[in-house]
PQR file with spaces between the fields and no chain letter, atoms N, CA, C, O and H, PARSE charges and radii, in Angstrom:
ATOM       1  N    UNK     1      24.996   38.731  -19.091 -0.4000 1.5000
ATOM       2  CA   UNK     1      25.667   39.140  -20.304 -0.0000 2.0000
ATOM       3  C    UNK     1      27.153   39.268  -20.014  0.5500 1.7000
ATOM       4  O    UNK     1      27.353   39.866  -18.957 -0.5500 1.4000
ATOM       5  N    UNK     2      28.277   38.868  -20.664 -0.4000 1.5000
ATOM       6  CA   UNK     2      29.127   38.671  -20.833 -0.0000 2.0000
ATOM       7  C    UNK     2      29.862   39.959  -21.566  0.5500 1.7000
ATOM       8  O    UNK     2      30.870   40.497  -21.108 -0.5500 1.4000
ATOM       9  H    UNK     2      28.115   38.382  -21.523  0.4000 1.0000
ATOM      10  N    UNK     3      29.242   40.332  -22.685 -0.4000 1.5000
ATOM      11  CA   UNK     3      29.659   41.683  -23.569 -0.0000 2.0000
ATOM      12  C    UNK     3      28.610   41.686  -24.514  0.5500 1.7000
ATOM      13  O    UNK     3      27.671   40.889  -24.526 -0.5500 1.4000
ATOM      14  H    UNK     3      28.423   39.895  -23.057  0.4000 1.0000
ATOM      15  N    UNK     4      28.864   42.897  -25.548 -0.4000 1.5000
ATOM      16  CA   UNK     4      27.721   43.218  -26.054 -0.0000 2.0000
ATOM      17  C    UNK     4      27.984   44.435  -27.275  0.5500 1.7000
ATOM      18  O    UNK     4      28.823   45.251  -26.892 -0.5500 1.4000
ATOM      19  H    UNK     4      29.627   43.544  -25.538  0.4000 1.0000
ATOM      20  N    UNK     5      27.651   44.608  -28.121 -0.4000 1.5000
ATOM      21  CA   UNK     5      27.857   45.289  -29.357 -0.0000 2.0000
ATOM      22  C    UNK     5      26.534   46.194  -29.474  0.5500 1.7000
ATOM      23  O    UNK     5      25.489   45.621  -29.166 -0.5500 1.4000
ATOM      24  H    UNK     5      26.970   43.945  -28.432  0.4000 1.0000
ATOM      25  N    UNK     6      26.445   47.593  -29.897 -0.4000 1.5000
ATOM      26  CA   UNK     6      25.517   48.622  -30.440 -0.0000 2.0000
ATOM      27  C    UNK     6      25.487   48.579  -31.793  0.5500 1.7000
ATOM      28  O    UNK     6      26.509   48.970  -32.356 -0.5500 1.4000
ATOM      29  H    UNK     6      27.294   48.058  -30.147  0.4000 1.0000
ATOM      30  N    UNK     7      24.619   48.222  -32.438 -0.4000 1.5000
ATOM      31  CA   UNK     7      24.563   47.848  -34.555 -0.0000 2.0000
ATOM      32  C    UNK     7      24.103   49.151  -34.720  0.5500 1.7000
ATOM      33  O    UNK     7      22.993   49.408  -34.253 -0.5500 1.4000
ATOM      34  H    UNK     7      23.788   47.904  -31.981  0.4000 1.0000
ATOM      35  N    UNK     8      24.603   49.851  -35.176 -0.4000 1.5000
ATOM      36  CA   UNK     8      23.766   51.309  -36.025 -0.0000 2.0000
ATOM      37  C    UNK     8      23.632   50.887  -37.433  0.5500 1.7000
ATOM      38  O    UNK     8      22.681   51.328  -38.079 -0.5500 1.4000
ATOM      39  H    UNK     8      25.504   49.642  -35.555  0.4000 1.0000
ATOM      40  N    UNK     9      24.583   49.983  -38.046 -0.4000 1.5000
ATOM      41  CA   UNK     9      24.207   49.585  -39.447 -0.0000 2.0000
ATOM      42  C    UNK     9      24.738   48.199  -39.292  0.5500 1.7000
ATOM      43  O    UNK     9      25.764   47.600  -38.971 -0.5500 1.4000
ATOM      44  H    UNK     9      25.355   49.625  -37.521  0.4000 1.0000
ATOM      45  N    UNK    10      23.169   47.939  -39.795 -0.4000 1.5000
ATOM      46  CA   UNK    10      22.843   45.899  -40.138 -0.0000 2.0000
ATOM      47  C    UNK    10      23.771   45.939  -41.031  0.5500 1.7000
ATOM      48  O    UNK    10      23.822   46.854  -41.852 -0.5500 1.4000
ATOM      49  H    UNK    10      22.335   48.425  -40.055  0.4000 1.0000
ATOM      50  N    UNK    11      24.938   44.604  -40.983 -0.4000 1.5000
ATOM      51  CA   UNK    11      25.014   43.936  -41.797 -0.0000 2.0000
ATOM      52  C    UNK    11      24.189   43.723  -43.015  0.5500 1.7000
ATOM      53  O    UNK    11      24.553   44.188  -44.096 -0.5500 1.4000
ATOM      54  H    UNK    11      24.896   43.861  -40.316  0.4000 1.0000
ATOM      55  N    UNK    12      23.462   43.269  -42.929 -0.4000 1.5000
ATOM      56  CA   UNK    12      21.958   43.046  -43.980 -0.0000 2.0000
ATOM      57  C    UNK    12      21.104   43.474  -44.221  0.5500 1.7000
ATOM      58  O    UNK    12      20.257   43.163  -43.384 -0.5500 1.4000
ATOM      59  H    UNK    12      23.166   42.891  -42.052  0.4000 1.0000
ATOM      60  N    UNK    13      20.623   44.259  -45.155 -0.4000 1.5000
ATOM      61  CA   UNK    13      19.170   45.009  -45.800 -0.0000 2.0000
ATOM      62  C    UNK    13      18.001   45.025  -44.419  0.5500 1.7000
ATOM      63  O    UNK    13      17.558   45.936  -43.720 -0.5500 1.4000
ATOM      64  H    UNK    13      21.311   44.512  -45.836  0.4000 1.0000
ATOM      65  N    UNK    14      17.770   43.456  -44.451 -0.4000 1.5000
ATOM      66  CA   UNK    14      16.500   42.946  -43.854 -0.0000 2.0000
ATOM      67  C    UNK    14      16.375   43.685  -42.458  0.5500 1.7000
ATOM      68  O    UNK    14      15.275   44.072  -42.063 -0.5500 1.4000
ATOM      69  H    UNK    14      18.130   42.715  -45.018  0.4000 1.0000
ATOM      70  N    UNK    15      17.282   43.830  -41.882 -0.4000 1.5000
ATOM      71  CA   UNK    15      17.830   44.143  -40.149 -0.0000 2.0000
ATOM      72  C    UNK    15      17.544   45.741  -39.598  0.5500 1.7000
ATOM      73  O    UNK    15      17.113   46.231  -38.554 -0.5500 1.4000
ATOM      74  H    UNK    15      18.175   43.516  -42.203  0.4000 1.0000
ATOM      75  N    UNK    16      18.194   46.433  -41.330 -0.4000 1.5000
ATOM      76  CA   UNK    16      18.665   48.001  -40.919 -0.0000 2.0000
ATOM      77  C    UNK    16      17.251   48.773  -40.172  0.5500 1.7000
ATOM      78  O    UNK    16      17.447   49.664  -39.346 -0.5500 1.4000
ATOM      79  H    UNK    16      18.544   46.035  -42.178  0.4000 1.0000
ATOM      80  N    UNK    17      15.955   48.386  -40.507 -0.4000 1.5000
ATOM      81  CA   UNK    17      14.730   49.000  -39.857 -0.0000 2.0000
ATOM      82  C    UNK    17      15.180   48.795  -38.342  0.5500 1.7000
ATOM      83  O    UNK    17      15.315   49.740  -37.565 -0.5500 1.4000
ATOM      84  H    UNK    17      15.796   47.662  -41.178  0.4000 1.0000
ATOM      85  N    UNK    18      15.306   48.021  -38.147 -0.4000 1.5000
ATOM      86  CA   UNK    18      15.453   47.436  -36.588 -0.0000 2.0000
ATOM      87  C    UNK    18      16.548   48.468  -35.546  0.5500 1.7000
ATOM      88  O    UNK    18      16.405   48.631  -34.335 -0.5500 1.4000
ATOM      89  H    UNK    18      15.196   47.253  -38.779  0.4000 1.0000
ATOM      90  N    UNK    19      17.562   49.031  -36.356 -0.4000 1.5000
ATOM      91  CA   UNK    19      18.814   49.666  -36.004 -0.0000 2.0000
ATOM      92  C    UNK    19      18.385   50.837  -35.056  0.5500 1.7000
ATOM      93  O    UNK    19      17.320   51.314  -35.447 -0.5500 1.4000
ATOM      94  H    UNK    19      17.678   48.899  -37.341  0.4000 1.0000
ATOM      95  N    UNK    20      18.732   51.275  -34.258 -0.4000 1.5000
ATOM      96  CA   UNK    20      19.746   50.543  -33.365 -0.0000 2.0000
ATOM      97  C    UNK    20      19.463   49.728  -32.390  0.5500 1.7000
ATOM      98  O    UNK    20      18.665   49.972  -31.485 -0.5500 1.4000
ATOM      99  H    UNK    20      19.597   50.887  -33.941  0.4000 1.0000
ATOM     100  N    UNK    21      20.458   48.164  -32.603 -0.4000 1.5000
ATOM     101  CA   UNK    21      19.722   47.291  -32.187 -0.0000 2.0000
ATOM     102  C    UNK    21      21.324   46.562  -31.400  0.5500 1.7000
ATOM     103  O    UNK    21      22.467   46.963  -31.625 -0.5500 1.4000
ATOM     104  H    UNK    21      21.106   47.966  -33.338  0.4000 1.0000
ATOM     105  N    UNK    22      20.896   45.364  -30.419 -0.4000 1.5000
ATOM     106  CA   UNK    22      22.159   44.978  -29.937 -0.0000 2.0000
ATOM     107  C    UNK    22      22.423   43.736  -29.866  0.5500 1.7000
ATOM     108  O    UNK    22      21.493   43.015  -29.505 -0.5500 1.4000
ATOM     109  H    UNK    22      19.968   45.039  -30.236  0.4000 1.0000
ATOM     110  N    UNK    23      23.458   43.233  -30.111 -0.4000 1.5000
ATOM     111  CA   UNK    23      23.772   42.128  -29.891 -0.0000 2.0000
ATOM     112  C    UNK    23      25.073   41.436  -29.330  0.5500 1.7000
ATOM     113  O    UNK    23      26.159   41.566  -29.895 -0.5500 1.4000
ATOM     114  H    UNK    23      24.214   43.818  -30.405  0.4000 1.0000
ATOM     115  N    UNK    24      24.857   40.533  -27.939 -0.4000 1.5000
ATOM     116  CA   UNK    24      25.645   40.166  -27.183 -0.0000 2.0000
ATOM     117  C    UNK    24      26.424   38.512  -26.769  0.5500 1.7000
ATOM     118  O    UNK    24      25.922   37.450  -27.134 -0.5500 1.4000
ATOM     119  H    UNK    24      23.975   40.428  -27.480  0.4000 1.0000
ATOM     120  N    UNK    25      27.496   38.596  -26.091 -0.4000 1.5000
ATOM     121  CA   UNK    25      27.345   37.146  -25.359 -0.0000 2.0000
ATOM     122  C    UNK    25      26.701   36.955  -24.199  0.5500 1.7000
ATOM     123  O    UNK    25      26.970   37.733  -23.283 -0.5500 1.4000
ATOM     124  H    UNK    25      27.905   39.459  -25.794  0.4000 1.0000
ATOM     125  N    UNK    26      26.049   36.249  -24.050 -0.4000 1.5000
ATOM     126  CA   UNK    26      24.899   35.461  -23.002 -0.0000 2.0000
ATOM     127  C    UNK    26      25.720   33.902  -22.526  0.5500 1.7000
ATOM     128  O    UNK    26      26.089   32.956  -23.222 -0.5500 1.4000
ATOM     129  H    UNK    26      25.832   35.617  -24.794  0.4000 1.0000
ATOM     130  N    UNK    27      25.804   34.163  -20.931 -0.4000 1.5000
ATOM     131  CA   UNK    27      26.770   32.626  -20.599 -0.0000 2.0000
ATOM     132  C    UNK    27      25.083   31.830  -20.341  0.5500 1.7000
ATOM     133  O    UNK    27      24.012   32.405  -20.142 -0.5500 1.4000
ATOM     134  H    UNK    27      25.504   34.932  -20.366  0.4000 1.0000
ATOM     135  N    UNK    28      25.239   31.008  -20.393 -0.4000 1.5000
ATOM     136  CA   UNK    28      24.029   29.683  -20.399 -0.0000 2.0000
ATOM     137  C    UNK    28      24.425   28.957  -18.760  0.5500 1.7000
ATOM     138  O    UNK    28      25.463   28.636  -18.180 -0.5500 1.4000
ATOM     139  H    UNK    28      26.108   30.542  -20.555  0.4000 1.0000
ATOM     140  N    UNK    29      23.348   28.937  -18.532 -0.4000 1.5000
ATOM     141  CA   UNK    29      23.389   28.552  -17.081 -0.0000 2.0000
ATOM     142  C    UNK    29      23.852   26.967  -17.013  0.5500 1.7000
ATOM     143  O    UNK    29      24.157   26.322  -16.009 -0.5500 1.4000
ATOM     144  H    UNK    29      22.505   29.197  -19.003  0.4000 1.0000
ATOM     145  N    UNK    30      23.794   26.383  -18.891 -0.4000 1.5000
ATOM     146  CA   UNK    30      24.214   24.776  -18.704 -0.0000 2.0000
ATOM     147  C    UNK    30      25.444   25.058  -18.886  0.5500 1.7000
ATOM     148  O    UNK    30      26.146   24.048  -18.937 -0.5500 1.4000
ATOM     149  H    UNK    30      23.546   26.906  -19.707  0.4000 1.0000
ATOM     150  N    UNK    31      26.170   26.344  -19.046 -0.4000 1.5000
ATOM     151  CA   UNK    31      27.486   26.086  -19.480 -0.0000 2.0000
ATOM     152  C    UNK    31      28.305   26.922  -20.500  0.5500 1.7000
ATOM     153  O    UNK    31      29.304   27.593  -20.241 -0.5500 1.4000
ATOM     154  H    UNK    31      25.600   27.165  -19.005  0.4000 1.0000
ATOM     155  N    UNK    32      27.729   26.769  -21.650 -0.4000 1.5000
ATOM     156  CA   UNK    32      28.620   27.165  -22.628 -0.0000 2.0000
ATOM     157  C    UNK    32      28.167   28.628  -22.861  0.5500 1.7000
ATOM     158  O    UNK    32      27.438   29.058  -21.967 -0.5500 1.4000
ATOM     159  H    UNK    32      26.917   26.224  -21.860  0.4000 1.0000
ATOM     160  N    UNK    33      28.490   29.621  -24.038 -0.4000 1.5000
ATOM     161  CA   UNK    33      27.967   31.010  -23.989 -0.0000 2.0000
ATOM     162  C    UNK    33      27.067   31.355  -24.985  0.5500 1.7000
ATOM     163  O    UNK    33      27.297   30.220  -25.401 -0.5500 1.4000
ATOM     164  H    UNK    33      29.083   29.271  -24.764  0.4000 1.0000
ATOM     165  N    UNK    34      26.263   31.810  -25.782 -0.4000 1.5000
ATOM     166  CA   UNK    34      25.779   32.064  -26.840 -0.0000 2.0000
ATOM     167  C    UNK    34      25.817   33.672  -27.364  0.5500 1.7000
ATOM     168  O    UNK    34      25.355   34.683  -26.835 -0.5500 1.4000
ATOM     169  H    UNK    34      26.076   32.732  -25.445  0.4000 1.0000
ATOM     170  N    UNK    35      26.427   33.519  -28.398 -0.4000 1.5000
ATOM     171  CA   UNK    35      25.944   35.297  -29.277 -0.0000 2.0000
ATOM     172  C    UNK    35      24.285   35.377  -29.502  0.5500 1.7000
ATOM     173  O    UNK    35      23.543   34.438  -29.788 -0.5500 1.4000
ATOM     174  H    UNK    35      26.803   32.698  -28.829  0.4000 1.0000
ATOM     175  N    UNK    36      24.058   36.269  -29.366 -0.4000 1.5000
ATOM     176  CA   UNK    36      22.773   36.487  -29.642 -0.0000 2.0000
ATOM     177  C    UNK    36      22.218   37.938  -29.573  0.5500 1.7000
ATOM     178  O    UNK    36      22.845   38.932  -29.209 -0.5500 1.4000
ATOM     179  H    UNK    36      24.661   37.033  -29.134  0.4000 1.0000
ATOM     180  N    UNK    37      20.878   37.873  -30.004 -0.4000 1.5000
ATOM     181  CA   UNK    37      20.303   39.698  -29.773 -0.0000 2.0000
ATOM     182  C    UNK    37      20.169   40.006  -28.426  0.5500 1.7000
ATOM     183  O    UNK    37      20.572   39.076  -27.727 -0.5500 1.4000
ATOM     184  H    UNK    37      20.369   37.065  -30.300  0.4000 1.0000
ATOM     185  N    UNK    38      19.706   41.074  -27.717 -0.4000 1.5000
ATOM     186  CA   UNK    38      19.424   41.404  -26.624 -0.0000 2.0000
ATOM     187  C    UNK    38      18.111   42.130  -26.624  0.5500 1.7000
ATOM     188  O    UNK    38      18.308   43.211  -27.178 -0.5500 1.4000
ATOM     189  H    UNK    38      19.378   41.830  -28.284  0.4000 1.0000
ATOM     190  N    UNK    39      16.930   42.024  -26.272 -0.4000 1.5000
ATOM     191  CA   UNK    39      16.681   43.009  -26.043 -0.0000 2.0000
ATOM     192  C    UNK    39      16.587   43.953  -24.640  0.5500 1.7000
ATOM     193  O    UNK    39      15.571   44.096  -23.961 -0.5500 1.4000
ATOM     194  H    UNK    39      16.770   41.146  -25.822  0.4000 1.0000
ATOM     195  N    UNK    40      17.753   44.486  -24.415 -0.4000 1.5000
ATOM     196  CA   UNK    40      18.244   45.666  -23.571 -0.0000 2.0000
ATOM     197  C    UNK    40      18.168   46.671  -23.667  0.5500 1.7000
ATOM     198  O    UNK    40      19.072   46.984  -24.440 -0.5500 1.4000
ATOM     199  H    UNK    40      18.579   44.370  -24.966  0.4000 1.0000
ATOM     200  N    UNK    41      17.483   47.783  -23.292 -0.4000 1.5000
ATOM     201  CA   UNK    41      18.278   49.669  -23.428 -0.0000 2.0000
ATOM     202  C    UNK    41      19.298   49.794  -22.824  0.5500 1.7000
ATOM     203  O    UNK    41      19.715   49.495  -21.705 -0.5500 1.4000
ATOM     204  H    UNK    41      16.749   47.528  -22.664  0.4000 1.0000
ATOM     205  N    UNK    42      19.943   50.646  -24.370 -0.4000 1.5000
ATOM     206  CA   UNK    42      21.438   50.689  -24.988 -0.0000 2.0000
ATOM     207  C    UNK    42      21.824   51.096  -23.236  0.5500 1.7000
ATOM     208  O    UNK    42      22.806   50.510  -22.780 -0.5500 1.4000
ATOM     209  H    UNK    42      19.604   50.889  -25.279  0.4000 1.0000
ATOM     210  N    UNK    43      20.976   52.193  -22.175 -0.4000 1.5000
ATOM     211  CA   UNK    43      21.501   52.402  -21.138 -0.0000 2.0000
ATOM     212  C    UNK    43      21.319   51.735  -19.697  0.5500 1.7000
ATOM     213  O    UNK    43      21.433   52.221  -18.572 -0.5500 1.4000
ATOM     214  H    UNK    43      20.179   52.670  -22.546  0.4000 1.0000
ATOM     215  N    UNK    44      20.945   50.238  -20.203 -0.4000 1.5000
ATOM     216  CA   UNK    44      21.125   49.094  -19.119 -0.0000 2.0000
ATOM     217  C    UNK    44      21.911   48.107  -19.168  0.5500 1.7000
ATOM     218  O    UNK    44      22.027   47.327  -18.223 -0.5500 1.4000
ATOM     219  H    UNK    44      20.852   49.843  -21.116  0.4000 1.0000
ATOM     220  N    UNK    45      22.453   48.015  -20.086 -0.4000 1.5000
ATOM     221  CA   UNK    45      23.554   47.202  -20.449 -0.0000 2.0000
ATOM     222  C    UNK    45      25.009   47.181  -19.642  0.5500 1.7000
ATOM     223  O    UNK    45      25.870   48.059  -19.584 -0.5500 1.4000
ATOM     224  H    UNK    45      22.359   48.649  -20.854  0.4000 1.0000
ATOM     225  N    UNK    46      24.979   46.248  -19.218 -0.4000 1.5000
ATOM     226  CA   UNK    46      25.701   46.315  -17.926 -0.0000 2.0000
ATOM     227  C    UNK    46      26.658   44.735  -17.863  0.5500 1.7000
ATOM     228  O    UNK    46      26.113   43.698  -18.241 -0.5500 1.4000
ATOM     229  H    UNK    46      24.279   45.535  -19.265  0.4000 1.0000
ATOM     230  N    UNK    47      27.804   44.732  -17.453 -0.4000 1.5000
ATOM     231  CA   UNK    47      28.432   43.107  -17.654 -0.0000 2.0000
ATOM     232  C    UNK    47      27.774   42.367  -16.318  0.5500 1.7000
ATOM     233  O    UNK    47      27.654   42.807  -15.174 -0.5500 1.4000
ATOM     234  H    UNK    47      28.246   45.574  -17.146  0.4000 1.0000
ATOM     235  N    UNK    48      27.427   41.201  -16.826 -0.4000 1.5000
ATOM     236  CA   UNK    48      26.332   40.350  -15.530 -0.0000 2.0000
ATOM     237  C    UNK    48      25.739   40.359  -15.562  0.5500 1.7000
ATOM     238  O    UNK    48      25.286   39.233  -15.355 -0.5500 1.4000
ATOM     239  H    UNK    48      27.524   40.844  -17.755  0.4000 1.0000
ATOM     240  N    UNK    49      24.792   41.288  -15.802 -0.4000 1.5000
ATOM     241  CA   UNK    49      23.244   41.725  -16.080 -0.0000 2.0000
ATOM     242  C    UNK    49      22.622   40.492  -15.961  0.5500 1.7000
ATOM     243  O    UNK    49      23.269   39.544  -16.405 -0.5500 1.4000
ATOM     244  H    UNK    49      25.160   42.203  -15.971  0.4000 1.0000
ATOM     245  N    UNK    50      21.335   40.211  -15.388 -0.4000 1.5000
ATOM     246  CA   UNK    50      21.008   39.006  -15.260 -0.0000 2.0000
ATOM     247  C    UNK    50      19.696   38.613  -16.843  0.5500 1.7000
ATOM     248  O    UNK    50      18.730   39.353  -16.661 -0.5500 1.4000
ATOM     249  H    UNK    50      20.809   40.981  -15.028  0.4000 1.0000
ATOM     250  N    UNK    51      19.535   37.971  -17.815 -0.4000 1.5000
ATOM     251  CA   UNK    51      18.702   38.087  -18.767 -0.0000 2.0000
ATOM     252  C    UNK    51      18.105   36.847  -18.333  0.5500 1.7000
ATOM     253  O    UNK    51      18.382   36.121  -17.379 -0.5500 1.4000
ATOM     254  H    UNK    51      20.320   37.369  -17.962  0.4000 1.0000
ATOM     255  N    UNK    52      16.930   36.727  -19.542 -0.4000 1.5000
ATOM     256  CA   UNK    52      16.606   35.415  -19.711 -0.0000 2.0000
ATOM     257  C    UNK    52      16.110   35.218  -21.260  0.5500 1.7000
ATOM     258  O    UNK    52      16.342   36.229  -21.923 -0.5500 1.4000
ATOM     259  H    UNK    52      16.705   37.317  -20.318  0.4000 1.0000
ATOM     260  N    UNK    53      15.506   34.200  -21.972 -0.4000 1.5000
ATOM     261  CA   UNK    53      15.545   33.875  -23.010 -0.0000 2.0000
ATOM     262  C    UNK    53      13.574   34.688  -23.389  0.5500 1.7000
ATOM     263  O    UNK    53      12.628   34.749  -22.604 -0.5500 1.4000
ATOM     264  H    UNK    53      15.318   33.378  -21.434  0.4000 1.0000
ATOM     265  N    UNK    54      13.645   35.098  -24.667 -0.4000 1.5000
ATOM     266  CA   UNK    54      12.468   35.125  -25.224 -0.0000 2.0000
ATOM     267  C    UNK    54      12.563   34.750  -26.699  0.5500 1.7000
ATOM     268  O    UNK    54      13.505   34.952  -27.466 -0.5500 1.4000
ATOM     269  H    UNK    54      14.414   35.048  -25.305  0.4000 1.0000
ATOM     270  N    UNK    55      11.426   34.180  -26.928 -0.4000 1.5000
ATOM     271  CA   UNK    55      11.406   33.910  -28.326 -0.0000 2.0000
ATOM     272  C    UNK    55      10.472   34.911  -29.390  0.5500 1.7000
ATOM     273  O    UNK    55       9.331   35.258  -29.084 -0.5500 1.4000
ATOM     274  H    UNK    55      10.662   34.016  -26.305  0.4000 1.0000
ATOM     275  N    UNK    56      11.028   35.253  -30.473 -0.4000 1.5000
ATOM     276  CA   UNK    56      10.280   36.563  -31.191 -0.0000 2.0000
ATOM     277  C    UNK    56      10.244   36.175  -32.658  0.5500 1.7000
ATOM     278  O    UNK    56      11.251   35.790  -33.253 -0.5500 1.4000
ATOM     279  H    UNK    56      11.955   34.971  -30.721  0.4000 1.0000
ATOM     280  N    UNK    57       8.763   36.317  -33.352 -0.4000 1.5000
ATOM     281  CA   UNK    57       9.012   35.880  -34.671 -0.0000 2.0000
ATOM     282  C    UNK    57       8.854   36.970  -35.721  0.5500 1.7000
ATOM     283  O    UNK    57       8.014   37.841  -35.948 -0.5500 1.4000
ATOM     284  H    UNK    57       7.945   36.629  -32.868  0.4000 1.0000
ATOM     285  N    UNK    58      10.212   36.500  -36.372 -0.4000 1.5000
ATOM     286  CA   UNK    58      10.753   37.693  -37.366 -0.0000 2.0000
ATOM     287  C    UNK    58      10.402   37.225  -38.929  0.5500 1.7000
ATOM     288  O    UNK    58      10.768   36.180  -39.468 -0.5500 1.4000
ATOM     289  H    UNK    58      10.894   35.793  -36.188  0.4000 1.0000
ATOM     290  N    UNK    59       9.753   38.076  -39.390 -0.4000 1.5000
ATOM     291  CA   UNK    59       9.600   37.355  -41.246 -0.0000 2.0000
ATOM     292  C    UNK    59       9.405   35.567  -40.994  0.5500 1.7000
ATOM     293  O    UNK    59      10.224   34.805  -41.507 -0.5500 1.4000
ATOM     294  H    UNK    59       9.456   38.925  -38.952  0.4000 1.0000
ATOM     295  N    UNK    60       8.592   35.196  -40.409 -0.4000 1.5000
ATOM     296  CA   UNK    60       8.170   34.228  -40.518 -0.0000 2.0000
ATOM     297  C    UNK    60       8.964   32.486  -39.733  0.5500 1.7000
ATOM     298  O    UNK    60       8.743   31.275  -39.754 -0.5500 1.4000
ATOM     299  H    UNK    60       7.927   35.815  -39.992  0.4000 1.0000
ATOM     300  N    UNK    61      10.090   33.629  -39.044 -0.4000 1.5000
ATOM     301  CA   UNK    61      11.022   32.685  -38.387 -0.0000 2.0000
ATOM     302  C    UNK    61      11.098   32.749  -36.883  0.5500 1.7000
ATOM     303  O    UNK    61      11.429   33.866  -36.486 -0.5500 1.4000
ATOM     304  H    UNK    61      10.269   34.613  -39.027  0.4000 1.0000
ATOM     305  N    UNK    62      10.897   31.916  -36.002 -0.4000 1.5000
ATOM     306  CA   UNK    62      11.307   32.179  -34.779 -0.0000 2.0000
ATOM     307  C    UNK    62      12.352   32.190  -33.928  0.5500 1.7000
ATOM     308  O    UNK    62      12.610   31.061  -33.510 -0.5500 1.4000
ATOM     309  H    UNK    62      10.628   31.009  -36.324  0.4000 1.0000
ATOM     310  N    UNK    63      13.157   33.180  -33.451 -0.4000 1.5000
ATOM     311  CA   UNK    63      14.498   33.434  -33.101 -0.0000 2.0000
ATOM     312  C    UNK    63      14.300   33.716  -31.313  0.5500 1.7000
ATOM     313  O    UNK    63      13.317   34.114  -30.686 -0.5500 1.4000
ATOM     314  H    UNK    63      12.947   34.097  -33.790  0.4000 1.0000
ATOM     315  N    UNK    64      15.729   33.306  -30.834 -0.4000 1.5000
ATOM     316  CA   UNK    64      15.307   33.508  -29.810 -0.0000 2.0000
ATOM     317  C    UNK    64      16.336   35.335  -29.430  0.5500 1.7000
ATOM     318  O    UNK    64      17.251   35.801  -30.111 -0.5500 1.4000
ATOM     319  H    UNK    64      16.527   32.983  -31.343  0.4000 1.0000
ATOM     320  N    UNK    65      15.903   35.750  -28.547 -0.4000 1.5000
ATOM     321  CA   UNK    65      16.372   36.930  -27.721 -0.0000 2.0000
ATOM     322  C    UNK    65      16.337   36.410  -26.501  0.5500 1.7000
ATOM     323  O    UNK    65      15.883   35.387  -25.987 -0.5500 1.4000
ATOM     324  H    UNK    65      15.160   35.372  -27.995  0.4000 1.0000
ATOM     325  N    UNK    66      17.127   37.683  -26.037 -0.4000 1.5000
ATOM     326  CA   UNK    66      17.559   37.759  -24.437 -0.0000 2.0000
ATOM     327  C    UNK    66      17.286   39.086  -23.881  0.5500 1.7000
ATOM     328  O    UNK    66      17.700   40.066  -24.500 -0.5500 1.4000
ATOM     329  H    UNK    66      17.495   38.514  -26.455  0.4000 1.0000
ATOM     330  N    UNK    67      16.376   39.296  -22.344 -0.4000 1.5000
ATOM     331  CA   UNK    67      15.585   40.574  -21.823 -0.0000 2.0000
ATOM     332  C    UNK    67      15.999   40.200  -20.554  0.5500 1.7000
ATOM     333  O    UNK    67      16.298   39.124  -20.036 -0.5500 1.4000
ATOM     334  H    UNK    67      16.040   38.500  -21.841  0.4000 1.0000
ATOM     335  N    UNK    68      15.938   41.485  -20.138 -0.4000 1.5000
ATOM     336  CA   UNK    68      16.222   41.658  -18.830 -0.0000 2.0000
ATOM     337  C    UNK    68      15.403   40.707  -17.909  0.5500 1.7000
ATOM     338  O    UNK    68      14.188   40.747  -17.716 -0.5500 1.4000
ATOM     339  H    UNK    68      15.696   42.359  -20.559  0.4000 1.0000
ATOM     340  N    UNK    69      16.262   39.889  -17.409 -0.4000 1.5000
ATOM     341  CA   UNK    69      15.359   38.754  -16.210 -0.0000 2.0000
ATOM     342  C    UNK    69      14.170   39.934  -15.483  0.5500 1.7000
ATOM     343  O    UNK    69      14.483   40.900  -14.787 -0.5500 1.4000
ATOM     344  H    UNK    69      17.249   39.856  -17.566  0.4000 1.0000
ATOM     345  N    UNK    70      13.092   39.618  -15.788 -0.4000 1.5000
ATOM     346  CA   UNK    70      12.193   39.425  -14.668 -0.0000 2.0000
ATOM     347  C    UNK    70      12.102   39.488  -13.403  0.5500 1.7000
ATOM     348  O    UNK    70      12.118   38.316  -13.026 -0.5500 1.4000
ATOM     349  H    UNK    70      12.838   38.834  -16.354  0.4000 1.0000
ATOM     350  N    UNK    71      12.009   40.202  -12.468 -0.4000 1.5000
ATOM     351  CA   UNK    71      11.768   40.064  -10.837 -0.0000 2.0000
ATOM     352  C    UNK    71      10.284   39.931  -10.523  0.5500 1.7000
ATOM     353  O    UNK    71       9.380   40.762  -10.607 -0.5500 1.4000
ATOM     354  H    UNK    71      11.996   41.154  -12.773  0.4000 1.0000
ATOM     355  N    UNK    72      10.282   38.573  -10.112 -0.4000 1.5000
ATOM     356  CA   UNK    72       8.955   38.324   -9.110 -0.0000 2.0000
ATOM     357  C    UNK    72       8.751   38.060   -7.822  0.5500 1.7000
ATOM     358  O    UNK    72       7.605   37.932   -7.392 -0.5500 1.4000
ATOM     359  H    UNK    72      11.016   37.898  -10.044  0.4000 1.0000
């Protein structure tokens, strides 16, 4: 993670259940960076943090998120 924002109030109706919720930049290992959600606790959020991608389906859409990489 690159940086990262705390939402206490959605932009949009649909979202505000979700609050407090986060959303960050993620650098892409091909390169470029992406905004996106996180799912992080608000007290792991850390610059570097290592994530990886999950996909989660919301109202009928599938979006992707970003969680704390995995150690195996």
């Amino acid at each position: 993670m690159k940086s990262w924002s705390v939402v206490q109030r959605a932009g949009h109706p649909a979202w505000q259940e979700r609050t407090p919720y986060v959303v960050g930049v993620v650098a892409l290992e091909e390169g470029p960076s992406m905004l996106t959600h996180l799912w992080v606790d608000q007290k792991d959020l850390a610059y570097q943090k290592e994530v990886e991608i999950s996909y989660e389906e919301i109202n009928q859409h599938v979006l992707p998120f970003f969680k704390p990489r995995s150690i195996e």
